[in-house]
C-alpha positions as CSV (number, residue, x, y, z in Angstrom):
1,X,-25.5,2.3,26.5
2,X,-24.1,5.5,25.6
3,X,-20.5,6.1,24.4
4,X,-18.4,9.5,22.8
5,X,-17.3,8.4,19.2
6,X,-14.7,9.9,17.2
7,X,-16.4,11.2,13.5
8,X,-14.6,12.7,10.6
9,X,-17.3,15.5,9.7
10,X,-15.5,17.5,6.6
11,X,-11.5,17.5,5.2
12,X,-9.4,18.6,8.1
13,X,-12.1,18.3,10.9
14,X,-13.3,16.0,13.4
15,X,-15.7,15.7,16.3
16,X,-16.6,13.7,19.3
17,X,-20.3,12.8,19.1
18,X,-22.6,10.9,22.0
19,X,-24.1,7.9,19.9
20,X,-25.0,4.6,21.3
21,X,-23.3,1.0,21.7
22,X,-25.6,-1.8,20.6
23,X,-24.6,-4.9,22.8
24,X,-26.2,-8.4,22.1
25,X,-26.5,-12.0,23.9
26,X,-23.5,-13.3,21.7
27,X,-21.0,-10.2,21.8
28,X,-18.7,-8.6,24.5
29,X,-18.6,-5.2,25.7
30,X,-15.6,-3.5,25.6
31,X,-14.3,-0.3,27.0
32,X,-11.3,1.7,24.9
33,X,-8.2,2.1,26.3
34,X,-6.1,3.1,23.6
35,X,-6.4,3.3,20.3
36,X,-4.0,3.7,17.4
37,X,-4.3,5.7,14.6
38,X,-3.2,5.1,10.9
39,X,-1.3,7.6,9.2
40,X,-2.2,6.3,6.1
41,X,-6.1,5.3,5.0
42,X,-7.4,7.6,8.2
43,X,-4.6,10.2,7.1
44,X,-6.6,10.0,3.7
45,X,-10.2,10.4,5.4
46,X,-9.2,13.2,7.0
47,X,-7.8,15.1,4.3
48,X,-10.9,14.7,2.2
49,X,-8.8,12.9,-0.3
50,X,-10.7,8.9,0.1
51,X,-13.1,7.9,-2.7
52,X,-16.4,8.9,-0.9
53,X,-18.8,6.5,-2.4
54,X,-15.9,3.4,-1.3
55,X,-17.4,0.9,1.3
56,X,-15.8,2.0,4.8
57,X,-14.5,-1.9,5.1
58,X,-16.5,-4.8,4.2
59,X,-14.4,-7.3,5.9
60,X,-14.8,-5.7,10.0
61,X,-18.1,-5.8,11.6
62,X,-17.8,-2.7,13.6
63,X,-17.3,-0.6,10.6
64,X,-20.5,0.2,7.8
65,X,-21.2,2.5,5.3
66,X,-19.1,4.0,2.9
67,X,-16.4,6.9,3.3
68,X,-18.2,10.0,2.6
69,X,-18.5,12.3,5.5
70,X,-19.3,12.2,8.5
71,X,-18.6,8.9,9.3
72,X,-16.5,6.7,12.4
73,X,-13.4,4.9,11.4
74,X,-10.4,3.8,13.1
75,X,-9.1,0.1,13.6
76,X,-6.7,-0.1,16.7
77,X,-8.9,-0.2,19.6
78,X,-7.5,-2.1,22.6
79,X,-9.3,-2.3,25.8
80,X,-10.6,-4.1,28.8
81,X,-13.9,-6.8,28.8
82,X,-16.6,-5.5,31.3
83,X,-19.5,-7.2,30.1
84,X,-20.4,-10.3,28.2
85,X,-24.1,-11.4,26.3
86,X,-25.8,-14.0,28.3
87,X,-24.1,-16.3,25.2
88,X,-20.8,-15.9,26.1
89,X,-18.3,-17.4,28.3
90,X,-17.9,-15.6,31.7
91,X,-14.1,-16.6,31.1
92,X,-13.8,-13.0,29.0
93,X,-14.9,-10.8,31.7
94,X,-12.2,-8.6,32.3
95,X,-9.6,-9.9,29.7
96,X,-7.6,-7.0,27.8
97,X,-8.3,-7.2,24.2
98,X,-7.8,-5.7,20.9
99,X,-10.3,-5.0,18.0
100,X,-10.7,-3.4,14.7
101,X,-12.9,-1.0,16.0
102,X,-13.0,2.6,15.8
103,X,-12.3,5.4,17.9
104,X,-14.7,5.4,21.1
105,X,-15.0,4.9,24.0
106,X,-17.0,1.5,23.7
107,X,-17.1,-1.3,21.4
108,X,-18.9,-4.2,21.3
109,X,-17.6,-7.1,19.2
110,X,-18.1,-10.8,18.6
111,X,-15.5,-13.0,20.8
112,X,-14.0,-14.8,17.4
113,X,-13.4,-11.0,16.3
114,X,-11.4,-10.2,19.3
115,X,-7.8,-10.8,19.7
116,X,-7.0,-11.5,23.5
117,X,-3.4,-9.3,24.1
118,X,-0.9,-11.6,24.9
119,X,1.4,-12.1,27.6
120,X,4.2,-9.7,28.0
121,X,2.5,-7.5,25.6
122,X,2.2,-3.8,26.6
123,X,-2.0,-2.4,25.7
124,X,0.2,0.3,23.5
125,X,2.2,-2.1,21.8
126,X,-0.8,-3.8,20.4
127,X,-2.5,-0.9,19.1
128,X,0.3,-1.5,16.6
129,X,-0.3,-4.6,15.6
130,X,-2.5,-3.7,12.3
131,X,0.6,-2.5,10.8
132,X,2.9,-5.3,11.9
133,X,-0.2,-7.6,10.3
134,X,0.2,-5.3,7.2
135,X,3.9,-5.7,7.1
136,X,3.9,-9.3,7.3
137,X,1.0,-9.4,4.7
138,X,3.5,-7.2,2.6
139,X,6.4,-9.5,3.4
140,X,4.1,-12.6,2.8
141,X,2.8,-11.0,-1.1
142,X,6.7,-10.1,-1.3
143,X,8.6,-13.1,-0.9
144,X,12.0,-12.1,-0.2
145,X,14.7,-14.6,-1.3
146,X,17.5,-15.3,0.0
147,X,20.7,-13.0,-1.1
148,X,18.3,-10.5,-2.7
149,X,18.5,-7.0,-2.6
150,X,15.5,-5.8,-1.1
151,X,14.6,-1.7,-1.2
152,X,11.7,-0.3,0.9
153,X,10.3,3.3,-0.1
154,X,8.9,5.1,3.1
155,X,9.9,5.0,6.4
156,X,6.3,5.0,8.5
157,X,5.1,2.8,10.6
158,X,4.4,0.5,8.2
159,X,7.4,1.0,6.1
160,X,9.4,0.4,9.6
161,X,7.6,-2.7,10.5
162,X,8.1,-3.9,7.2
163,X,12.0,-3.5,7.8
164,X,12.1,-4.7,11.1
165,X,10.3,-8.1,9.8
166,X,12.6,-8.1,6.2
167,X,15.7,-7.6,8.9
168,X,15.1,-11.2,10.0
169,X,15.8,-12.5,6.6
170,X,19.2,-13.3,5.0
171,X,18.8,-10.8,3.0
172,X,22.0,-9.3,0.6
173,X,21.0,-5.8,1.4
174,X,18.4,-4.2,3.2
175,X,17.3,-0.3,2.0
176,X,15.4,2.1,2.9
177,X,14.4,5.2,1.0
178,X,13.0,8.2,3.0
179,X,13.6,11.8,2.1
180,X,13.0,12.5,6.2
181,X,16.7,12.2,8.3
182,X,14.9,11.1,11.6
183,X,13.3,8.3,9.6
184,X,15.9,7.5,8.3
185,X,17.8,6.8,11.5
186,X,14.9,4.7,12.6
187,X,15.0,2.5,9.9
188,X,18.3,1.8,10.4
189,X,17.6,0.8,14.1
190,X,14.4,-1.2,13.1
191,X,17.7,-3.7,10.8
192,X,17.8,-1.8,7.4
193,X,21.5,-2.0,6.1
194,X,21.5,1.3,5.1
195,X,19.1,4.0,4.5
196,X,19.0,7.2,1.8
197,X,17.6,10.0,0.5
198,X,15.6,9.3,-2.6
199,X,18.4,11.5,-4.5
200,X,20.9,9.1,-3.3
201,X,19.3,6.2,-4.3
202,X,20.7,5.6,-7.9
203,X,24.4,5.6,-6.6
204,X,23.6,3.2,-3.9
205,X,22.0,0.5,-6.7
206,X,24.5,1.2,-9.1
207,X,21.8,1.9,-11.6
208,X,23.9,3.0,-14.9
209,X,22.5,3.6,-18.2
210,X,18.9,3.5,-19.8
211,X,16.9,1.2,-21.3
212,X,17.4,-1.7,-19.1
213,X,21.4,-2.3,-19.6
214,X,24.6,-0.6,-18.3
215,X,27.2,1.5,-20.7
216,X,29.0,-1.6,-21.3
217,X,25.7,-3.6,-22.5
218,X,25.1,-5.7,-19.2
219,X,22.0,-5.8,-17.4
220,X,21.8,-2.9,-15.5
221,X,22.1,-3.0,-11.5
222,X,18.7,-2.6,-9.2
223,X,17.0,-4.0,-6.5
224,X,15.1,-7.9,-6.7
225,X,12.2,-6.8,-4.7
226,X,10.9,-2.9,-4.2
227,X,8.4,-1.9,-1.7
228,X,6.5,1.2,-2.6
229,X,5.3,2.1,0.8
230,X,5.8,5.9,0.8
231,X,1.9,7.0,0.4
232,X,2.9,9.2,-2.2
233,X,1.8,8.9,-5.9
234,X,5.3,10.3,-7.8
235,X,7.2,7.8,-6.0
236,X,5.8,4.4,-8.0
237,X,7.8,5.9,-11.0
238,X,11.0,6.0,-8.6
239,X,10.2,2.4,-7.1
240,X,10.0,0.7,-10.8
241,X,12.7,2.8,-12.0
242,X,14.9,1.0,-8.8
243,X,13.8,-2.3,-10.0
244,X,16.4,-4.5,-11.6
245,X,15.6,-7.1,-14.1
246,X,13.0,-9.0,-13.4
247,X,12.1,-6.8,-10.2
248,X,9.0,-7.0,-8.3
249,X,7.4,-4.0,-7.3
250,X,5.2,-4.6,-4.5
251,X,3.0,-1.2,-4.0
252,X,1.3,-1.6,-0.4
253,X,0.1,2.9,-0.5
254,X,-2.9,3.3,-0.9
255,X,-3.3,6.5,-2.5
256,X,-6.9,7.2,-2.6
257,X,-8.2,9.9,-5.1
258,X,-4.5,11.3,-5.6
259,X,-4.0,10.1,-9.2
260,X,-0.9,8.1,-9.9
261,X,0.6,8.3,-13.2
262,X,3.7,5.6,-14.5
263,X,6.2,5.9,-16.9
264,X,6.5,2.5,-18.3
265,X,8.4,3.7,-22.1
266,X,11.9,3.0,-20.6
267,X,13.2,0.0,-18.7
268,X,9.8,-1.3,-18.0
269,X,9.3,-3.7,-20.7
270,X,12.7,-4.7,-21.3
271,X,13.5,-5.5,-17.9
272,X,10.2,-7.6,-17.6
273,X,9.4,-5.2,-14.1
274,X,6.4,-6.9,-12.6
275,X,4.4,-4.4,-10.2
276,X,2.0,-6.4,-8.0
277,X,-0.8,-4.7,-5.3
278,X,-0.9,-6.2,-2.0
279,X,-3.7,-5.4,1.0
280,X,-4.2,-6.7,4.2
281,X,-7.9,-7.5,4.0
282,X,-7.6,-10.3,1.8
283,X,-5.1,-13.3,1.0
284,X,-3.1,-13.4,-2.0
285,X,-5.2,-16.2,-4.1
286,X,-1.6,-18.1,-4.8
287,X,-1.4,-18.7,-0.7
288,X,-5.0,-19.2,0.1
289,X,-4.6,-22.9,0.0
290,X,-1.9,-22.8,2.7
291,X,-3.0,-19.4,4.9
292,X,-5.9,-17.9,6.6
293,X,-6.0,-14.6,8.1
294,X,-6.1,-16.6,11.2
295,X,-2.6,-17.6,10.6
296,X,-1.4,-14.6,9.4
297,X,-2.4,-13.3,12.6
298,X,-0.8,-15.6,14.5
299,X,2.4,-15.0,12.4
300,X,1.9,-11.2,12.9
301,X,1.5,-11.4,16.6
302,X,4.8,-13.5,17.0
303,X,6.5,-10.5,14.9
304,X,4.5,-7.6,17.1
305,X,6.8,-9.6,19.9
306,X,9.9,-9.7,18.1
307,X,10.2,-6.4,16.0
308,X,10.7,-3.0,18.6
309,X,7.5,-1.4,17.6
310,X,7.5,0.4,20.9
311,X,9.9,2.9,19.8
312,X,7.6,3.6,17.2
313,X,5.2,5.3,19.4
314,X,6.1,9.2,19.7
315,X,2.7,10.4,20.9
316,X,0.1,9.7,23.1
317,X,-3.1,12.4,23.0
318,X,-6.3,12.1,25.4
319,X,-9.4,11.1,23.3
320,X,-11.0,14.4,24.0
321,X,-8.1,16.0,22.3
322,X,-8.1,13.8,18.8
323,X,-8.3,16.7,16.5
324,X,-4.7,17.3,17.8
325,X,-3.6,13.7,16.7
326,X,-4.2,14.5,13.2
327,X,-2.9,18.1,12.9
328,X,0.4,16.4,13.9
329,X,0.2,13.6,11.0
330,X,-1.2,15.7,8.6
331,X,2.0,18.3,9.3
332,X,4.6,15.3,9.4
333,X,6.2,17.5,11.8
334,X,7.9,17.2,15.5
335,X,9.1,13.5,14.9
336,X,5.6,12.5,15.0
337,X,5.6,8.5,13.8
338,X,2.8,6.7,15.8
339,X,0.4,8.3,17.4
340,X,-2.1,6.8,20.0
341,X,-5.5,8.0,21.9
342,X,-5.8,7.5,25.4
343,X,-9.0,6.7,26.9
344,X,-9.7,8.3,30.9
């Protein structure tokens, strides 16, 4: 059947394109409701600044091909069941679900690749839940302690779910670092103890002297556990630099073909900083005898429950109007955090 797909066709434009939906005995049909979308890898698409020639995502059926233009991405689709292949169960018909589909008007996905939206669970608030599964994949690759001090750089969506799932743990302190005042704020609603300024940062840590001690030769203060979650390449330096001894630097930005250079001839070595990568489409090999995406999901959902991602949602834009949606992410301007696509 036909559909109207969403395409990235150069660096700062997009276009709605008729294509068509390929529906077989063993998949359901679904028609988009609302769709989220990520200010982070699509942010990248659309700026032109994503490796071209990197596969689109290996691990989702509905995506193929690589990055280069044009191409259909996206990975928040939530919408209702109206038809089912002559394999499936009848039982889905109508059901509202969510998959990692891109932006159109139809998808049509396997049933063990659709997520059924639970009870109590508004269609918009799960169009959030790939960056409450990110956060707890980050949270999962972090492993907070209890009693550390625990600083998160960035205060998007998936800096603020990460915050509102770290606020749950007993924690010493919770930080935030985002240059933006209205993020700020946010994070300290979504549980962070206190957020700052990056400039402010240093006091805040107690960071004295260099080369890993203070003026009076003991170790120097800094976080346990940094979260590099900013999207912006100068900022790694900044998260290591906050790192205590024997810190962990978690880096969970992808920053695409913006190059990212360290400084590692000061407190790096001597402080035995570990910096460690962490993505949501695979498992951390140290937890893949004990965890499967399946339960990470299940974990993620019960956090999409618990953590206030609704106030995370500043802007809903009509499909036909998607260019819009990334103008105002791209600009970082009127408050703009989450932004959805709604589907007439």
């Amino acid at each position: 059947m036909n559909r109207r797909s969403l395409y990235f066709t150069a660096p700062h434009e997009t276009a709605i394109r008729r294509t068509t939906v390929d529906f077989g005995p063993e998949e359901l049909l679904v028609e988009t409701n609302i769709s989220g979308v990520s200010a982070g890898t699509e942010l990248l698409i659309y700026r032109g600044e994503a490796p071209a020639e990197l596969p689109a995502d290996e691990t989702l059926e509905t995506l193929d091909g690589d990055l280069s233009f044009p191409l259909r991405y996206g990975y928040a689709a939530v919408g209702d069941v109206v038809a089912v292949g002559e394999a499936v169960d009848d039982e889905w018909l109508g059901r509202s679900v969510f998959a990692f589909a891109p932006h159109e008007t139809h998808v049509s996905v396997a049933p063990e690749n659709a997520i059924p939206v639970p009870d109590g669970i508004a269609p918009s608030t799960m169009a959030v839940f790939p960056s409450v599964e990110t956060a707890t994949s980050l949270v999962l690759d972090g492993r907070p302690r209890i009693g550390e001090d625990v600083v998160v750089f960035g205060a998007g969506v998936v800096g603020l779910c990460t915050i509102g799932i770290l606020s749950s743990f007993p924690l010493g302190r919770l930080i935030a670092v985002e240059p933006i005042a209205e993020r700020r704020d946010r994070a300290e609603a979504m549980g962070a103890d206190v957020a700052v300024a990056p400039e402010e940062l240093n006091t805040v840590l107690d960071i004295g002297g260099a080369g890993g001690s203070a003026p009076d030769g003991s170790p120097r203060s800094g976080a346990d556990l940094v979260y590099e979650l900013s999207g912006r390449p100068q900022t790694l330096d900044t998260a290591v630099a906050a790192a205590g001894y024997d810190g962990r630097v978690i880096v969970g930005s992808w920053y695409g073909e913006k190059p990212a250079t360290l400084d590692l001839g000061t407190s790096f070595h001597r402080d035995r900083i570990s910096v460690e990568s962490s993505q949501v489409s695979t498992l951390a090999p140290e937890t893949r005898g004990r965890w499967t995406k399946s339960r990470r999901s299940s974990v993620a959902l019960e956090r999409l429950a618990a953590v206030d991602v609704a106030s995370l949602i500043t802007h809903r834009i009509p499909f036909a109007e998607a260019s819009e949606a990334y103008r105002l992410l791209d600009d970082r301007g009127d408050g703009v955090l989450q932004v959805l696509l709604t589907y007439d």
